[in-house]
C-alpha positions as a printed Julia matrix, in Angstrom:
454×3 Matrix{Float64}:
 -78.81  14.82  76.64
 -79.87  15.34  73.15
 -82.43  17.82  74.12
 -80.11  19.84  75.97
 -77.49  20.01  73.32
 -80.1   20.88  70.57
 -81.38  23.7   72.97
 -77.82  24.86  73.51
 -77.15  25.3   69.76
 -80.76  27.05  69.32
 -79.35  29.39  71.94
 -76.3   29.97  70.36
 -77.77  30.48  67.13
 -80.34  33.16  68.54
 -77.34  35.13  69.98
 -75.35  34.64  67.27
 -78.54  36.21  64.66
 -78.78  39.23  67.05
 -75.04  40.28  66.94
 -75.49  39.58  63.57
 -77.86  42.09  63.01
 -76.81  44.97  65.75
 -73.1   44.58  63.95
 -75.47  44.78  60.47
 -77.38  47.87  61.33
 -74.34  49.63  62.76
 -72.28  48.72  59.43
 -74.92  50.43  57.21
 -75.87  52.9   59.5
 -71.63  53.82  59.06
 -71.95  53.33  55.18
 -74.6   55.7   54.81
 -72.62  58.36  56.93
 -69.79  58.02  53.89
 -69.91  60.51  51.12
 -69.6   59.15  48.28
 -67.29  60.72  45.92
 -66.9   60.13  41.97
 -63.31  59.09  40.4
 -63.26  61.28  37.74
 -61.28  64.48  38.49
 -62.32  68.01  36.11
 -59.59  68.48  33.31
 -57.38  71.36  34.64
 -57.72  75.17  33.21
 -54.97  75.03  30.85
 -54.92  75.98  26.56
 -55.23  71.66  26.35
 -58.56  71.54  28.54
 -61.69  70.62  26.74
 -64.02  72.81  25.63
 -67.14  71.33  25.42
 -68.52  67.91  26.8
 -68.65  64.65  24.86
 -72.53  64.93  24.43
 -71.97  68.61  23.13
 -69.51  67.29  20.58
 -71.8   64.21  19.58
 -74.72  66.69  19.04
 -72.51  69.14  16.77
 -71.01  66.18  14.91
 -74.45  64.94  13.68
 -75.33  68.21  12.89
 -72.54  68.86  11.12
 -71.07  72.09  12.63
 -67.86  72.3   14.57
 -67.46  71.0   18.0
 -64.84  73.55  19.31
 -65.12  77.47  19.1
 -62.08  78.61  17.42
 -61.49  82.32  16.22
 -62.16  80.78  13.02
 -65.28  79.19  14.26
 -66.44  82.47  15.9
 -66.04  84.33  12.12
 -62.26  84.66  11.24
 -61.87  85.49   8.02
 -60.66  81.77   6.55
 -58.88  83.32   3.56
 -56.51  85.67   5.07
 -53.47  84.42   5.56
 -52.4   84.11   9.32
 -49.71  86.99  10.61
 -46.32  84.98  11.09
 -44.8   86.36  14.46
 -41.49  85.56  15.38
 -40.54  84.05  19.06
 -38.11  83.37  21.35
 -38.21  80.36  23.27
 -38.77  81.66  26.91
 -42.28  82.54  25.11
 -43.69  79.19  25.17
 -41.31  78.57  28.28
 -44.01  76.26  30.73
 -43.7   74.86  33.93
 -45.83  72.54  36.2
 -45.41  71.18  39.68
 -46.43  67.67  41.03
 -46.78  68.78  44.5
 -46.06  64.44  45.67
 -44.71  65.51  49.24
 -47.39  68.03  50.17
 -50.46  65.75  48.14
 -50.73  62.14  49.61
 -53.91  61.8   47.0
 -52.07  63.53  44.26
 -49.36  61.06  44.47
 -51.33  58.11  45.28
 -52.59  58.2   41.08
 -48.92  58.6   40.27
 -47.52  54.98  41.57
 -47.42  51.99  40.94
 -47.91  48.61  42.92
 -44.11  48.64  44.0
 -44.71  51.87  45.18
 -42.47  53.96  42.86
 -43.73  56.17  40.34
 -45.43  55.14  37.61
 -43.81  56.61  34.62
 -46.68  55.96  31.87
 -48.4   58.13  34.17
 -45.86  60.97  33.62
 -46.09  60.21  29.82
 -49.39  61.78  29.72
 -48.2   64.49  31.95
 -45.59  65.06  29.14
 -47.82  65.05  26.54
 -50.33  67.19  27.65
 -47.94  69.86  28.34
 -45.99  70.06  25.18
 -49.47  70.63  23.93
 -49.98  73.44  25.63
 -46.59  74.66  24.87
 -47.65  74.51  21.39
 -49.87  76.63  21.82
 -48.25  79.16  23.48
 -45.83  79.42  20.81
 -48.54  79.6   17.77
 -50.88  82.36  20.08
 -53.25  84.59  19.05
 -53.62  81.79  15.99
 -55.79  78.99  17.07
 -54.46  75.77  14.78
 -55.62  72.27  15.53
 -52.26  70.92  17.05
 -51.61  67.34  17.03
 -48.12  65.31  18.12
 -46.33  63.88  15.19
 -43.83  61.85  16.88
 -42.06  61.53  20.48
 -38.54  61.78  18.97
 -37.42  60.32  22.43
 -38.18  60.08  25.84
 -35.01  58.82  28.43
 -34.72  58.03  31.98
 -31.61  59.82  32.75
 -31.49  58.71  36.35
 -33.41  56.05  38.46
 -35.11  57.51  41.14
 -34.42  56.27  44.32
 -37.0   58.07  46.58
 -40.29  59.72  45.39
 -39.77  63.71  45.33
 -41.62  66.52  44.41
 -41.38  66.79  40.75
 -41.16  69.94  38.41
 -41.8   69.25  34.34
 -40.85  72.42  32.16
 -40.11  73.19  28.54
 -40.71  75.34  25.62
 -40.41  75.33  21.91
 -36.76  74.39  21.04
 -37.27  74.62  16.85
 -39.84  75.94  14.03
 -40.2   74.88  10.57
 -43.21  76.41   8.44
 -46.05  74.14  10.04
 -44.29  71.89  12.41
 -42.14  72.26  15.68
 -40.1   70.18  17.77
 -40.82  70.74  21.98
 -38.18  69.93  24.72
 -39.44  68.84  28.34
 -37.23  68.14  31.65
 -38.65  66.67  34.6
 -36.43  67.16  37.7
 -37.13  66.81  41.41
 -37.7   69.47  43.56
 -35.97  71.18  45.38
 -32.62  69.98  44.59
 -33.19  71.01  40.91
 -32.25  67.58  39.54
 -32.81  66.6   35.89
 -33.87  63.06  35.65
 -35.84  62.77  32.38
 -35.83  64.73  29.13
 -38.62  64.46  26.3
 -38.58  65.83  22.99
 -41.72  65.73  20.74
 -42.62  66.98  17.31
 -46.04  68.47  16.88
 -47.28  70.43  13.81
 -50.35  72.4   13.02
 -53.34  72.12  10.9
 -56.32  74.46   9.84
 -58.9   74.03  12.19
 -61.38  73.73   8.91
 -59.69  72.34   6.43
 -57.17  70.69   8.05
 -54.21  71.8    5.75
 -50.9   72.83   7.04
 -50.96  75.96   8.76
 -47.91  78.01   9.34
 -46.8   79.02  12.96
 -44.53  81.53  14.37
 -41.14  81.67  13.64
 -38.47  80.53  16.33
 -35.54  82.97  16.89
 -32.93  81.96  19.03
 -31.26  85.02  21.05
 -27.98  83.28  22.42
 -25.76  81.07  21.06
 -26.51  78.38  23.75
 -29.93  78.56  21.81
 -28.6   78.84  18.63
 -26.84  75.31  19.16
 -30.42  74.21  20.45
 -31.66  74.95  17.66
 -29.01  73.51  14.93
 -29.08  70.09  16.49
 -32.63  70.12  16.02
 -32.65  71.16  12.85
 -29.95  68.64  11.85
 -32.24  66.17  13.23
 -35.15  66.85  11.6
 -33.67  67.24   8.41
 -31.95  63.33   8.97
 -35.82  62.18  10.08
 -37.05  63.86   6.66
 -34.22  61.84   4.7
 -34.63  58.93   6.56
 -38.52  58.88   5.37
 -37.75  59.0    2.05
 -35.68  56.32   1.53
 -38.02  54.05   3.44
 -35.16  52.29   5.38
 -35.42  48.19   5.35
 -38.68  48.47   3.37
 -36.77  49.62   0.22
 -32.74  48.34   0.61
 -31.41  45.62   1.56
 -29.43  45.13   4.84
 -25.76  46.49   4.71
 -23.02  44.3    4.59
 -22.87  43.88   8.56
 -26.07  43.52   8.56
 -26.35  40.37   6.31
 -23.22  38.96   8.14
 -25.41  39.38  11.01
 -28.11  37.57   9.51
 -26.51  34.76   8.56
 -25.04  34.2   11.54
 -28.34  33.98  13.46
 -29.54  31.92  10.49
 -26.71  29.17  11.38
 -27.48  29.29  14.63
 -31.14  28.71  14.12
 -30.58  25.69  11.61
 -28.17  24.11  14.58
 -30.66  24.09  17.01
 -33.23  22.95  14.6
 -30.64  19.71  13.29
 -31.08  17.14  15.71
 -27.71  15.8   14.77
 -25.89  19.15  15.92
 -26.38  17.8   19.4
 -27.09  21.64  20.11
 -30.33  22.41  21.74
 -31.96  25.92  22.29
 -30.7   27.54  25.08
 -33.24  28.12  27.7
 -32.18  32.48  27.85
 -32.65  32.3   23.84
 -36.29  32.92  23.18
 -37.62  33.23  19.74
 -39.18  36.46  18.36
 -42.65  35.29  17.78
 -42.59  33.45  21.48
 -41.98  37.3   23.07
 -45.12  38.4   21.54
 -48.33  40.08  24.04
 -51.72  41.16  22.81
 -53.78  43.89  23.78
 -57.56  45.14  23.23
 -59.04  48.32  24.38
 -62.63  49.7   23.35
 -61.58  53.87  23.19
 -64.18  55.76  25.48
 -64.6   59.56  25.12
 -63.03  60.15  28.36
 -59.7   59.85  26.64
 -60.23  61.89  23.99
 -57.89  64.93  23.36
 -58.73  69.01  22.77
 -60.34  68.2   19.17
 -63.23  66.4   21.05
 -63.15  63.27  18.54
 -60.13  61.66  18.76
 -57.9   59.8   21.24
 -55.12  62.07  23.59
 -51.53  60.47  22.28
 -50.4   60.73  25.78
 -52.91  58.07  26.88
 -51.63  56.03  23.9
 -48.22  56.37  25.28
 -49.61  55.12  28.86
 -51.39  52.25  27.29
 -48.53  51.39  25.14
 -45.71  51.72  27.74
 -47.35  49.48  29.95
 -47.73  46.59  27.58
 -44.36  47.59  26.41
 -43.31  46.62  30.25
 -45.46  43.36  30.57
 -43.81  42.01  27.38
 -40.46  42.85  28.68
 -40.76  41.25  32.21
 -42.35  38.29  30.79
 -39.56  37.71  28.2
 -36.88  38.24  30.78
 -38.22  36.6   33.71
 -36.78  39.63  35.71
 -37.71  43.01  36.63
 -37.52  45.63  33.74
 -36.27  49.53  34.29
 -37.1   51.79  31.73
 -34.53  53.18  29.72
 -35.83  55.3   26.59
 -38.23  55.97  24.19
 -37.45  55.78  20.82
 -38.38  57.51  18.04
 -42.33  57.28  17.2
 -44.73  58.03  14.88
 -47.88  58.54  15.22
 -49.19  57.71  11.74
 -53.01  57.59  11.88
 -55.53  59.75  14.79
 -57.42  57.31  17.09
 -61.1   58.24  17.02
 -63.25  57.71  19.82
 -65.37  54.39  19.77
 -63.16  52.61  17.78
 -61.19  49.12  18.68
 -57.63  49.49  19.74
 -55.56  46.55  18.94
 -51.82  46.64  20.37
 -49.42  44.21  20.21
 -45.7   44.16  21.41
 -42.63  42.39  20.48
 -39.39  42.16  21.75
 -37.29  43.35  18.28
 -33.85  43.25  20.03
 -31.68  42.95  22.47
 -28.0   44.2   23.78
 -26.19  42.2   26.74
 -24.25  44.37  29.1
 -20.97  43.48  31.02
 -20.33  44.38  35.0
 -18.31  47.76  33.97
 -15.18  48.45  36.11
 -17.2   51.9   37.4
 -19.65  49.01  39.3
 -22.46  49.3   36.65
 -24.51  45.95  36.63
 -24.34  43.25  34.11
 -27.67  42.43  32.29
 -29.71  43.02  29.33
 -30.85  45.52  27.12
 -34.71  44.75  25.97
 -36.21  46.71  23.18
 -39.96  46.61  22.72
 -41.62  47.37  19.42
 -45.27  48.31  20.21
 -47.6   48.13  16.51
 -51.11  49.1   16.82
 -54.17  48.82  14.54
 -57.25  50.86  14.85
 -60.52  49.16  13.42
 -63.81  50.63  13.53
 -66.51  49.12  16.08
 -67.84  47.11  13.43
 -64.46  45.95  11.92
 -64.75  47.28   8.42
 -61.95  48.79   8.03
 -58.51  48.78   9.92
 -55.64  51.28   9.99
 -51.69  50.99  11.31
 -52.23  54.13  13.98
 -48.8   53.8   14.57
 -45.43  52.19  16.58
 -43.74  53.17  19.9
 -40.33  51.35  21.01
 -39.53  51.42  24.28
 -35.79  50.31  25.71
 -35.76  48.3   29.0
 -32.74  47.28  31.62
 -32.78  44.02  33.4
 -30.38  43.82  35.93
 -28.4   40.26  36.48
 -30.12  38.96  33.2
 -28.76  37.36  30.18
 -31.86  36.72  27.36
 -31.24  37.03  23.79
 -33.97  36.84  21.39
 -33.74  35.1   18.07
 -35.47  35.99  15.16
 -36.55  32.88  12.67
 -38.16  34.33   9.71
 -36.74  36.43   7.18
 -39.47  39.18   8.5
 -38.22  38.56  12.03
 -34.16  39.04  10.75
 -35.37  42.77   9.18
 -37.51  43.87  12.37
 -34.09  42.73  14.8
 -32.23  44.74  12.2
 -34.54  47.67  12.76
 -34.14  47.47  16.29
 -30.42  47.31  16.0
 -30.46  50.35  13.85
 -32.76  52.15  16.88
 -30.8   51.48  18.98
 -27.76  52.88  17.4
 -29.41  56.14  16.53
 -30.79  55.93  20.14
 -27.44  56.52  21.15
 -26.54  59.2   18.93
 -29.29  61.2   19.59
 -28.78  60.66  23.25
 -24.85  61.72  22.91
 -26.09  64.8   21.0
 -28.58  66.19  23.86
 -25.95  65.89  26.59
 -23.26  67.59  24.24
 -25.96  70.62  24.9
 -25.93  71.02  28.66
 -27.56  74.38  28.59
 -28.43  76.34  31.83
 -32.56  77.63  32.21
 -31.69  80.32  32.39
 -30.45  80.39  28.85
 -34.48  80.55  28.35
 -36.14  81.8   30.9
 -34.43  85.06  31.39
């Protein structure tokens, strides 16, 4: 009996080993009829597309010659001052489509894991094309551009379904070396703005990296004259607002302390273990919201100049921790909202250490409205980052991006403890209010396209 079950599992086995290795044979044979394809698309032809490889610009670094050919670079004469031109804005007018509907592969790199789209992804999209509006506008000079500062970036509606999507915009103000760019992204075809962007980018010579002076804007309407004298009232407030240095240099305003002390109270209650008050489990201090994150910087990320990091990658990295922070702190799903004014203080070179970390600075609670809006919470995301060389001898602030979330059905609060903590909530209190003004401003200048396109 023992025989004749050992003989039966022998069998079994044998049968077993040659399935095994028909259904083998068959699965490679299969594998090695796939073609294998690499997942790295070519940059697009556009005035933002690099111009030579990464080994081409490593070679012409260590020999100490420039990595791009400029006019400059080809033998323009580098002490004649450039010919100022002056422009209208349907000049650098741009427009792209993202083709979702008619692309399944197109839109597959464009969601996200809920399957809705994946708006650090359009960041970079938005980035990259105010670039090459800038461009446009300086043509036939050939300045190294570089972004400044996103001013803002808001969500003006939640889409519901994914669309075809359209992203357009052109130079919307001038200054000597510096302009501001305006983007809309709307769905196609029902021509439906659901995100504007407005970034600041200003020029540099391509050798010695001075300011370099750009054409001159003219508006031709008065619905661009308006454009343009909300922009310039803008910048000149961002100008003042640098040189007084904000928190850094006076002391909070009398709300503000009030503010301040209030919180401070609070704090000492739930500290006092005879106050019978305990701390709230939806109150969540500062330093308990924070999230870390480290990223080596390859040269595939690296922007026209060949050498240094593209800021709308930074925006995608920095959005996304942004998020992670958010949802964490709230326990709840976040929607974005806006982005905030931010700066872009120091350039990102390739091979160095990006260190990112984001803290909630603030946050707003909601009411149900009567018009059926949703209660919940208003989450606002300071995002610092440090760049260090790959051997950590030296370290730089490369900047900070805040980013405004929604959670629906939420109440959280966060509570700052330190002194350090009170003036970075105050910060975020003051963003937020200028958030809103800025915001108010842009839709008190509904202008049609064809105000500059025609």
């Amino acid at each position: 009996m023992v025989l004749k079950y050992a003989a039966l599992r022998c069998a079994t086995a044998l049968r077993l080993a040659r399935n095994l290795s028909t259904s083998t044979t068959a699965c490679f044979a299969n594998t090695r009829a796939l073609q294998f394809v690499p997942q790295v698309n070519r940059s697009p032809a556009s005035p933002m597309r690099r111009t030579v490889t990464w080994l081409e610009a490593l070679h012409a670094r260590e020999e100490g010659r420039p990595a791009s050919i400029t006019s400059y670079a080809k033998g323009g004469d580098l002490n004649k001052p450039p010919e100022i031109l002056k422009r209208s804005m349907d000049d650098s007018y741009t427009t792209i489509s993202l083709p979702f509907k008619q692309d399944e592969w197109l839109l597959d790199a464009y969601v996200n894991s809920s399957g809705r789209l994946r708006i650090g992804q359009i960041f970079q999209d938005l980035d990259a094309l105010a670039g090459v509006i800038a461009y446009k506008h300086c043509a036939p000079a050939e300045p190294t551009i570089v972004t400044a500062s996103v001013d803002r970036i808001s969500l003006l509606k939640r889409l519901t379904a994914l669309e075809d999507i359209e992203l357009s915009g052109n130079v919307t103000w001038t200054g000597r070396s510096s302009m501001e760019i305006t983007i809309k992204a709307r769905t196609v075809p029902d021509n439906d703005v659901f995100l504007t962007a407005n970034f600041t980018f200003v020029a540099r010579h391509p050798i010695t990296g001075k300011s370099f002076p750009i054409n001159e804007l003219v508006p031709r309407n008065e619905a661009e004259r308006q454009i343009f004298e909300r922009a310039e009232s803008y910048n000149a407030a961002k100008k003042k607002a640098a040189k007084t240095g904000g928190l850094l240099t006076s002391p909070p305003n009398a709300e503000e302390a009030e503010i301040i002390h209030a919180m401070w109270l609070r704090q000492r209650a739930y500290e006092d273990p005879t106050s019978g008050l305990e701390l709230p489990a939806d109150v969540i201090p500062m330093k308990d919201s924070m999230m870390h994150s480290t990223m080596l910087m390859q040269p595939q990320y690296r922007n026209r100049h060949s050498y240094m990091i593209f800021g709308g990658y930074l925006l995608r990295q920095t959005f996304e921790l942004a998020y992670c922070c958010a949802a964490a702190f709230s326990h709840g799903q976040p929607h974005f909202i806006s982005l905030d004014q931010t700066t872009f203080r120091s350039p990102v070179p390739v091979g160095s250490v990006l260190y990112l970390t984001a803290t909630v600075a603030y946050t707003q609670h909601q009411p149900r409205s009567a018009a059926g809006s949703p209660a919940g919470t208003f989450v606002q995301v300071r995002v610092d980052s440090t760049v260090r060389d790959i051997d950590h001898g030296t370290a730089e602030d490369s900047g900070s991006f805040t980013y405004t979330y929604f959670v629906e059905n939420k109440k959280v609060s966060v509570l700052p403890v330190s002194y350090a903590e009170a003036m970075e909530y105050l910060e975020g209190r003051r963003n937020a209010i200028e958030s809103r003004s800025f915001g108010d401003a842009l839709r008190g200048l509904e202008v049609l396209d064809s105000a500059v396109t025609e």
